[in-house]
N, C-alpha and C positions, 0 to 999 in steps of 0.2 A: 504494500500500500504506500510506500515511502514515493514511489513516482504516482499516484494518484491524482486524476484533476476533477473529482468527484464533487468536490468543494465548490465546483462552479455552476455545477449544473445543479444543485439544492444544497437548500438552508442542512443545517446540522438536526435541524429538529425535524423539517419533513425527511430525511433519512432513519432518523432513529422511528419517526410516527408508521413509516414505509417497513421497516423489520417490526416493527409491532401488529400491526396487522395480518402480515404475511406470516405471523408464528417464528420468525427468526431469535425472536428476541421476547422472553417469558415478561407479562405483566410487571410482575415481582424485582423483574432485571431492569426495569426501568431508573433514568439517572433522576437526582431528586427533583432538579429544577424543569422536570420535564412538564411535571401536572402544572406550575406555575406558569410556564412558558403557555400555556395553552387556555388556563384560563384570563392570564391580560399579558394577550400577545403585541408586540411593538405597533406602532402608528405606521411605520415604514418598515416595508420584513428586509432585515440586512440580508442582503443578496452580493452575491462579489462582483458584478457586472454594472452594480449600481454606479450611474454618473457621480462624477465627484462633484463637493460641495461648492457653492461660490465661495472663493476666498475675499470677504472683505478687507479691506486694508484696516488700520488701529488707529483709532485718532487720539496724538499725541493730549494727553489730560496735564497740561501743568499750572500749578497754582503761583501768586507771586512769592510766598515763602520759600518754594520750590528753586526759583530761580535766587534770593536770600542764602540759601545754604548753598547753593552751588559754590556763591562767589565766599563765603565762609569758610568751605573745604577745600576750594583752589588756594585757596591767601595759607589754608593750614590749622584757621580757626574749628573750633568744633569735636577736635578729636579726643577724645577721652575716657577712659572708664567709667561703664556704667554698672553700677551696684547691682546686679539681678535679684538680691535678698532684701532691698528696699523697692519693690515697685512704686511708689510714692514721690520715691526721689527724682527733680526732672533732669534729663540730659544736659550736655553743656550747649549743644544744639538750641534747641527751646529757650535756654538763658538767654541765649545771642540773640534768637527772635524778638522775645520780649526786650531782651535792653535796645536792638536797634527801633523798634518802636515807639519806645518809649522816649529815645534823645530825637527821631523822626517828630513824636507830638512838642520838644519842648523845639524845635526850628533849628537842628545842627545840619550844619549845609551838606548835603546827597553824598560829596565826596568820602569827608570824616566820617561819615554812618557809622560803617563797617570797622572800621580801624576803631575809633572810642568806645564800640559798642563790645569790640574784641579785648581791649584794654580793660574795662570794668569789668566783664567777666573773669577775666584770668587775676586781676586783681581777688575778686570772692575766692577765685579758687587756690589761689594763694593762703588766704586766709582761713580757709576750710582745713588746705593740708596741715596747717600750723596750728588750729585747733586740734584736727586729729594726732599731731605727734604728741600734743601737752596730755590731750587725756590717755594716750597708750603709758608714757613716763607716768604718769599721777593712778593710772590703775581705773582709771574711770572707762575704759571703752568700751563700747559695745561688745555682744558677744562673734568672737569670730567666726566665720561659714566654717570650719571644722563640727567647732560646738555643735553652732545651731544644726549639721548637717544629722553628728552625732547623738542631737536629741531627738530629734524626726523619729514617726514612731510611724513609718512605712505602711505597716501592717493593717493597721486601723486608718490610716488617710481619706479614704473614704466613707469610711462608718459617720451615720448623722448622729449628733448628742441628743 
C-alpha cells in the first residue's frame, strides 16, 4: 500500500464506511471517530482534488506605540529583565511609554521625547537596583524563585479551597 493513490479517489471515511458495508471490516472494528464523523460530518468533505484556498494577503495592524518601541529598541532602550514571579510588575517597555507620554503632555519638543523619556526610566531603574542590593545586605528581600519554586505544592495546584 506504500505506492497507493487510493487517497485521491475517496475521503478516509467513505473507505472505511465502503469495508463496513461490504463485511471487510467487523462493526466492532470500527475507529472511534468514525460514529462522530458521520453524525456532524464537515461543511466541505476534504477531498485531495479540492481547489486550493484564496490566499488573502495580511494587512499590516500597527498601532502608534508600536512604532514608540521600535525606535526605543533600535536606540537600545527597553531591554530588561522581566520578573515572571511578579506579574504585576510592569516592563521597562510600558515605563518608556508612559514617561514618553507623559513629558509628550507636559510640551518636551518631539526630538528629546525618547532620549529624556529613556533617561528617567533608567534613572528608576537605577534606583530600584540600589534599593534591591540595600535590602539583600539588610536581610529584608523578598523570597527568592528557588524558595518560592521550593514551596509550590505542584500536586494540589489545581485543587479549589
Amino acid at each position: 500500500m506504500a505506492s497507493s493513490r487510493l487517497e485521491r479517489i475517496g475521503t478516509i471515511f467513505t473507505r472505511v464506511e465502503g469495508l463496513l458495508t461490504r463485511g471487510a471490516m467487523k462493526p466492532d472494528d470500527r475507529p472511534l471517530w468514525f460514529d462522530v464523523y458521520k453524525a456532524f460530518p464537515p461543511i466541505t468533505e476534504p477531498k485531495f482534488a479540492k481547489p486550493k484556498p484564496e490566499i488573502k494577503s495580511i494587512r499590516p495592524i500597527l498601532y502608534k506605540e508600536d512604532i514608540l518601541r521600535a525606535k526605543f529598541h533600535s536606540n537600545g532602550h527597553g531591554l530588561g529583565v522581566v520578573n515572571m514571579l511578579h506579574p504585576t510588575s510592569e516592563t521597562h517597555t510600558k515605563k518608556l511609554l508612559q514617561q514618553y507620554k507623559k513629558l509628550k503632555a507636559e510640551g518636551v519638543p518631539e526630538h528629546e521625547l525618547i532620549e529624556k523619556s529613556a533617561a528617567v526610566v533608567e534613572n528608576e531603574r537605577t534606583v530600584e537596583r540600589q534599593e534591591a542590593s540595600k535590602a539583600k545586605i539588610t536581610g529584608r528581600n523578598q523570597e527568592s524563585s528557588a524558595q518560592t519554586l521550593a514551596e509550590a505544592d505542584l500536586k494540589n495546584i489545581f485543587k479549589e479551597n
